[in-house]
C-alpha positions in Angstrom: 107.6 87.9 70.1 106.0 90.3 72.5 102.6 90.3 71.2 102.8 86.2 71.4 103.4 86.9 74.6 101.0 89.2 75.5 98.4 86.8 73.4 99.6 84.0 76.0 99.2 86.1 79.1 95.6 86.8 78.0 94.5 83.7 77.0 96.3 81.2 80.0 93.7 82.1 82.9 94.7 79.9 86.1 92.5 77.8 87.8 91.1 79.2 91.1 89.3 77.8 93.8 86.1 80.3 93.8 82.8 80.9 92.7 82.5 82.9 89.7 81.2 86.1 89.7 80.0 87.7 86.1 82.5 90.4 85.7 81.7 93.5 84.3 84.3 95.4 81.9 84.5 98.9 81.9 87.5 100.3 79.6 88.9 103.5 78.6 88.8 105.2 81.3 90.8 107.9 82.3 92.4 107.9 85.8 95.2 110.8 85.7 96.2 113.9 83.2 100.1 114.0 82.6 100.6 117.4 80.3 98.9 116.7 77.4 98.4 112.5 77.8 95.8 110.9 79.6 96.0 107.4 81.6 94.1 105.0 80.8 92.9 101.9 82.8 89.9 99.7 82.7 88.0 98.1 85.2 87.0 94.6 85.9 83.9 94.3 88.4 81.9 91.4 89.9 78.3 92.5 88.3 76.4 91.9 91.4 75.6 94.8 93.9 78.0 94.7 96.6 81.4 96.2 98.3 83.9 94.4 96.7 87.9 94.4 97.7 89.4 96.5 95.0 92.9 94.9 93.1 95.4 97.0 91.1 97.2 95.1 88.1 100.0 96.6 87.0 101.3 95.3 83.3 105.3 94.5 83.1 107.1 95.2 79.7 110.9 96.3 81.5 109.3 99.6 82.1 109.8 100.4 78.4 106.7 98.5 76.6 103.5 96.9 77.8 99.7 98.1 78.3 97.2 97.7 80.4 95.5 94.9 78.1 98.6 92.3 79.2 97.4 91.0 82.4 93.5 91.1 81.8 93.4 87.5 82.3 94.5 88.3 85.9 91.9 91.0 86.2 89.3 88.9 84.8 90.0 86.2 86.9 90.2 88.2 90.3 87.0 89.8 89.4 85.6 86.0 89.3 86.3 85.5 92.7 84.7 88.3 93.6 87.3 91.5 93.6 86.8 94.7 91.6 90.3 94.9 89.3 91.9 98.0 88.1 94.4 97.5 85.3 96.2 100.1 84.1 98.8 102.0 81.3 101.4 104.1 83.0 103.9 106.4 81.2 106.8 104.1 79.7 111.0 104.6 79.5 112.7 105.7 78.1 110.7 108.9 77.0 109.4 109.5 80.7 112.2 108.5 82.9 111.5 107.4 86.5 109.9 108.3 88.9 107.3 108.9 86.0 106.5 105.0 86.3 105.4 104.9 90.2 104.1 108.6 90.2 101.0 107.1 87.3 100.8 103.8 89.8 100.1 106.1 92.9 97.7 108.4 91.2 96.2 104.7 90.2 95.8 103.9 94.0 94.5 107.4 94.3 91.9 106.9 91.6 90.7 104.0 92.9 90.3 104.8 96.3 88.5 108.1 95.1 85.6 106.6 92.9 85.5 103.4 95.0 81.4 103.9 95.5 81.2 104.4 91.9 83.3 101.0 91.4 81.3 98.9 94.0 85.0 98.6 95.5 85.8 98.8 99.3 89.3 101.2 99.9 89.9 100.1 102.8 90.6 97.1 101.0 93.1 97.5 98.4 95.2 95.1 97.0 97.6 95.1 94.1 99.2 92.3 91.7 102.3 93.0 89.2 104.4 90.4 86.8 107.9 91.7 86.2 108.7 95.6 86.0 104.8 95.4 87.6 105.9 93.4 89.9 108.4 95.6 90.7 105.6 98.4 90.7 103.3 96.7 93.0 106.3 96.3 95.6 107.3 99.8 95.6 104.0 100.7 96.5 103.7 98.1 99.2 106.6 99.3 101.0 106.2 103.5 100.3 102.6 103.9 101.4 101.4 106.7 103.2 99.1 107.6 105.5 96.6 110.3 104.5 98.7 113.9 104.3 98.5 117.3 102.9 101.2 116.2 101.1 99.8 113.1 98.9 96.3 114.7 98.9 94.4 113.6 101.7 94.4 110.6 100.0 95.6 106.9 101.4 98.7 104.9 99.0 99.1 102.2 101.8 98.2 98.7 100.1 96.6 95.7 102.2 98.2 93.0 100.2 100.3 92.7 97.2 101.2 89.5 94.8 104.6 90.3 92.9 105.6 88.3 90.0 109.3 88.0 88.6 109.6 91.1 90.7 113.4 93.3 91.0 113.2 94.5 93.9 116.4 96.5 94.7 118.3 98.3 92.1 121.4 99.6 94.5 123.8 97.0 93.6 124.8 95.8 90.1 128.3 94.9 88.8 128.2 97.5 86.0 127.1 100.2 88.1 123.4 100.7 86.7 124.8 101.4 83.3 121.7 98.7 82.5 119.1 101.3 83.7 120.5 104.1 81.7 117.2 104.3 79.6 115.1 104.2 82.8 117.4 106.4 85.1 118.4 109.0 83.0 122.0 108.0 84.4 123.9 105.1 86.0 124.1 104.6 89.5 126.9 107.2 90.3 125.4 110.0 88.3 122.1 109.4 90.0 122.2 107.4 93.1 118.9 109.0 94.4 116.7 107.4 91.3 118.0 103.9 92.0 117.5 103.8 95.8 114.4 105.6 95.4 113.4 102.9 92.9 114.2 99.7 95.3 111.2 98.2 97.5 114.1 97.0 99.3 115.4 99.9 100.9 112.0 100.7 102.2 111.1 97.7 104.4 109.7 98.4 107.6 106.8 96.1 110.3 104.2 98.3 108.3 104.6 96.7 105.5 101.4 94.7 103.9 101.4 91.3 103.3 103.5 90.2 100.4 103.0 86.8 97.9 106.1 86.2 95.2 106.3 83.9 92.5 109.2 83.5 90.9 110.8 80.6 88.4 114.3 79.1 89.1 115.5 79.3 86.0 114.0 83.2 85.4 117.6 84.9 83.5 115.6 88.2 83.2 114.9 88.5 87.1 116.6 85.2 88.5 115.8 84.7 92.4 118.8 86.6 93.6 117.0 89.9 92.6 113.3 89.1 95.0 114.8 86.7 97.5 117.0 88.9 99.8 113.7 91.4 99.2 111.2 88.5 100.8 114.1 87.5 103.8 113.8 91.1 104.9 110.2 91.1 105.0 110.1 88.5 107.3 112.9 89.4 109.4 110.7 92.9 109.7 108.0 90.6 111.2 105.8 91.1 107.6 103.8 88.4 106.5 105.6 87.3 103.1 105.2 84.2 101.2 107.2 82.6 98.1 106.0 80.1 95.5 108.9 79.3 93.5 108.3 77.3 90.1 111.2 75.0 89.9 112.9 75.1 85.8 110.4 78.3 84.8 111.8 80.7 83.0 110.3 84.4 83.0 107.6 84.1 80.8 106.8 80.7 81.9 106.6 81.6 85.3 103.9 84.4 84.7 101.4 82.2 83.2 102.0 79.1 85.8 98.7 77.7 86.9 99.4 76.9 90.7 101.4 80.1 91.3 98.3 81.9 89.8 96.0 80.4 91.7 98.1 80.9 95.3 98.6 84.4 94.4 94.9 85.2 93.8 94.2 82.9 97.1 96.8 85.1 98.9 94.9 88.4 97.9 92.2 87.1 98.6 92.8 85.9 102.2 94.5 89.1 102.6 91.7 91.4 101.5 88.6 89.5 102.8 86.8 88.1 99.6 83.9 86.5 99.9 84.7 83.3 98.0 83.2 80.2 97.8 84.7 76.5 97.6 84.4 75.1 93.4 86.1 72.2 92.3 89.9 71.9 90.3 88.3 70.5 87.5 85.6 73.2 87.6 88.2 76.1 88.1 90.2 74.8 85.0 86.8 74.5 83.0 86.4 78.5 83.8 89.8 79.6 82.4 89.3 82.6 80.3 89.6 82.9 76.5 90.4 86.2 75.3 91.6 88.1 71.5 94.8 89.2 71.0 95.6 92.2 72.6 95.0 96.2 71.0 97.5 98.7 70.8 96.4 101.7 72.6 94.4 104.1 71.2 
């Protein structure tokens, strides 16, 4: 079932309202050393000289399965409109236990904003898009950027804009105590309290925050609203520009493959990191979708 609906994720491209760009794709490439294992991610670039707004994309998979070939049609489809998309593998539960998962994805924003000449990408425009425990990725790493320190490297994590999909976003309260998480955690919410608050975007919200889209389906059991909602009232009570696109009857998986949530996500980023797209007609946009194989296992 999960490569049917990785296949799916590939091969439904939204329909945007841009020009397209001919993207480039770079793969393979290696962003960060763990041990003995090296990260992978591959990059999707507009061809055409320029100083693009860069995009993480950050696979779901409940933090246990998944690769960075899952959400290329979101990659490929950003890079379209004229951003230069980074999607990426990251260390997986319940062999690397968390924080493993958000330590890869910072080292990601890292990367990126290291070789952005080399990527004809802009870091001081960096966005990031996540479905599911991605989504749950990206909004971490909205709310726990840094400014530039001795202590993350020298480097800048802070995002400018973030779309989060099907996105848990606070793992602090759960009627059987985190004993759900076990295989993520290392522990249930008793045993180690300081994993699951340290994994919630929601206990992190602050003004500072960047700009945050969600899209999420009504009738989502995996992630229903009640897990991203109380996340998206906070951002706005904090004075953070927040947006959410609910698909009304959409379960999980239907919901990461809906057309117009797609298209105002990407149009969110978009806004929100200054692409320079142009105007194209629905019909057009829908003509462009992509058409991909079925995904690889990793190599």
């Amino acid at each position: 079932m999960l490569r049917g609906v990785l296949l799916a994720l590939l091969i439904l491209s939204p329909a945007t309202l841009a020009k397209d760009h001919e993207v480039q794709v770079m793969t393979k490439i290696v962003y960060a050393t763990v041990g003995d294992r090296e990260l992978l991610l591959d990059a999707y670039l507009p061809k055409e000289d320029g100083k693009y707004p860069a995009v993480l994309v950050i696979h779901g998979g409940a933090w246990r399965t998944g690769n960075r070939f899952q959400l290329a049609a979101y990659a490929r489809s950003l890079a379209k409109m004229g951003m230069a998309c980074f999607a990426i593998d990251y260390r997986l539960a319940p062999k690397h236990k968390w924080p493993a998962q958000i330590e890869d994805c910072r080292s990601a924003v890292k990367w990126i904003r290291q070789h952005a000449a080399e990527y004809r990408s802009d870091p001081a425009r960096l966005g990031a898009i996540g479905y599911s425990a991605g989504g749950h990725l990206v909004s971490l790493l909205a709310t726990t950027g840094e400014a530039p320190s001795r202590e993350n490297g020298n480097v800048d994590t802070r995002l400018q804009a973030v779309a989060a999909g099907g996105a848990p976003t606070d793992f602090r309260v759960f009627p059987d105590g985190g004993e759900w998480a076990r295989f993520l955690m290392g522990g249930n919410f008793k045993e180690v309290p300081e994993k699951f608050n340290s994994a919630s975007p929601a206990a992190f919200v602050d003004k500072d925050d960047p700009p945050i889209f969600f899209y999420n389906g009504t009738s989502d059991r995996l992630v229903p609203l009640i897990w991203t909602v109380p996340f998206h009232q906070a951002l706005k009570r904090a004075g953070v520009t927040t947006e959410m696109h609910k698909i009304e009857g959409a379960s999980h998986i239907a919901a990461a493959m809906n057309r117009t949530a797609l298209t105002q996500a990407y149009a969110f980023l978009a806004k929100h990191l200054g692409a320079d797209t142009g105007q194209r007609t629905e019909s057009d946009a829908r003509a462009a979708s992509d058409r991909t194989s079925e995904p690889k296992e990793d190599e």
